[in-house]
N, C-alpha and C positions, 0 to 999 in steps of 0.2 A: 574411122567409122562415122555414123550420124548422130553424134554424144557427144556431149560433155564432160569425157571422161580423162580430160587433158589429168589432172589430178593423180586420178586411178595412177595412170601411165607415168609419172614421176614418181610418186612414190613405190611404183614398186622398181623403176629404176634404182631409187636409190637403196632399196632392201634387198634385192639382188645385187647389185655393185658393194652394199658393203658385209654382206657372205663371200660374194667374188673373193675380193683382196683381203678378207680378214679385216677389217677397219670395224667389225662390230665384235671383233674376238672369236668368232669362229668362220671354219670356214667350211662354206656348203655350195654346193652348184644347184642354185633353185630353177626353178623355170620361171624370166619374167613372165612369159604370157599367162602362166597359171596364177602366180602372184598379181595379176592385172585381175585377174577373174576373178580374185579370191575376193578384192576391195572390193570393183564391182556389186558382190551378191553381198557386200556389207552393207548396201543402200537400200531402199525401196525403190531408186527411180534412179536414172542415169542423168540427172542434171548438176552443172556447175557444184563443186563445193569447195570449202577451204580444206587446205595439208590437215588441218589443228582438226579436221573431225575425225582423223585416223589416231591423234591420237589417245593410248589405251587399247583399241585395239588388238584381238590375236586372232592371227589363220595359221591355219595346216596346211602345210606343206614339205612337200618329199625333196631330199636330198639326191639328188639322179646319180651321185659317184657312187653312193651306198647302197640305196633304195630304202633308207629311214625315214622314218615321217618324224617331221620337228614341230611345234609349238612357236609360232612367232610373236614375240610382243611387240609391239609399235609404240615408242615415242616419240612424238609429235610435239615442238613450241616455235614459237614466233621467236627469231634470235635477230640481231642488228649487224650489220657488215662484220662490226671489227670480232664479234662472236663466230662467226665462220672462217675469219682471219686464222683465229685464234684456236679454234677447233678442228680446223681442216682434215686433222689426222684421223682424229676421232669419231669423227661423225659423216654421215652425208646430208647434202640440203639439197632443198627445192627453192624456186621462186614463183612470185608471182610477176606479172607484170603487164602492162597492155600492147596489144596486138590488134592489127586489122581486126578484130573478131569483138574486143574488148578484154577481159584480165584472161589473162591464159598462167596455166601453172606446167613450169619446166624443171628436166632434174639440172646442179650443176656438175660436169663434169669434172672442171678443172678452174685454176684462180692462176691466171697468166697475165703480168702484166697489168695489173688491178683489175683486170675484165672478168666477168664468170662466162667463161665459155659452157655453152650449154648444149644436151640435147634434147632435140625437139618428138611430139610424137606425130606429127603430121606427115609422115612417109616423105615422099621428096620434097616437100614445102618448106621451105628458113630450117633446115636439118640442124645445123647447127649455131643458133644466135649465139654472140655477143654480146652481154650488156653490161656497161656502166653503173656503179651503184644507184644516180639519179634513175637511170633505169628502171629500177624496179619498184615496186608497190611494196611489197613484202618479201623478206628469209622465215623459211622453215629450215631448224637442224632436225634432222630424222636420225634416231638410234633404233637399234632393236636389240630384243635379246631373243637368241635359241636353245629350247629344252626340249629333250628327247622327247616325242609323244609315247604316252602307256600306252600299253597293249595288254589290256584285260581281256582274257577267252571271256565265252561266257558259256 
């Protein structure tokens, strides 16, 4: 799109990838693009931001295997290489780093080789970088937790 919403677009990469796999303890099938939407309408404006404003954070969002609505909490911090090293299992990250454009924020996929293979949200553009730890500007580890959303009649 015409945004700034590189951000949005990794973290909810990494909020859906770890419902995917169970890496945040449960497991749900979110919709990225609704969890895209969700960040989004957490702003006033669609300009540049850091990972670390998400977190605290919680959106609503439905589970599409069940059709339950869940409660998401976002934790968000600045962690150092050997903390993603170290957590891998645990958690999912972002980065930052610079690009043709200047800082862009990507989710990481995968830790192969000491590279963080990444993916990108610029549709066929650098889909998927490589980077080096010089590489980057900043890690974000992203956790979340999911809780059943109420359902008060009224």
């Amino acid at each position: 799109g015409k945004a700034n919403t590189c951000t949005r677009h990794g973290m909810a990469k990494a909020v859906t990838g770890g419902f995917h796999d169970g890496t945040f303890g449960s497991k749900l099938d979110v919709s990225q693009d609704y969890v895209t939407n969700a960040l989004v309408n957490k702003g006033k404006d669609v300009a540049g931001c850091w990972p670390s404003e998400f977190n605290q954070e919680s959106i609503l969002v439905m589970d599409r295997a069940s059709s339950e609505y869940y409660n998401i909490a976002i934790q968000v911090g600045k962690c150092s290489f050997t903390d993603l090293q170290q957590n891998w299992d645990k958690s999912k990250f972002v980065v930052v780093y610079n690009n043709y454009l200047g800082a862009h924020c990507i989710y990481v996929n995968k830790l192969q080789n000491g590279k963080l293979c990444c993916i990108n949200s610029y549709g066929n553009k650098d889909q998927f970088p490589q980077l080096k730890e010089q590489d980057v500007t900043a890690i974000y580890k992203v956790d979340a937790v999911a809780k059943k959303a109420l359902c008060i009649l009224r």
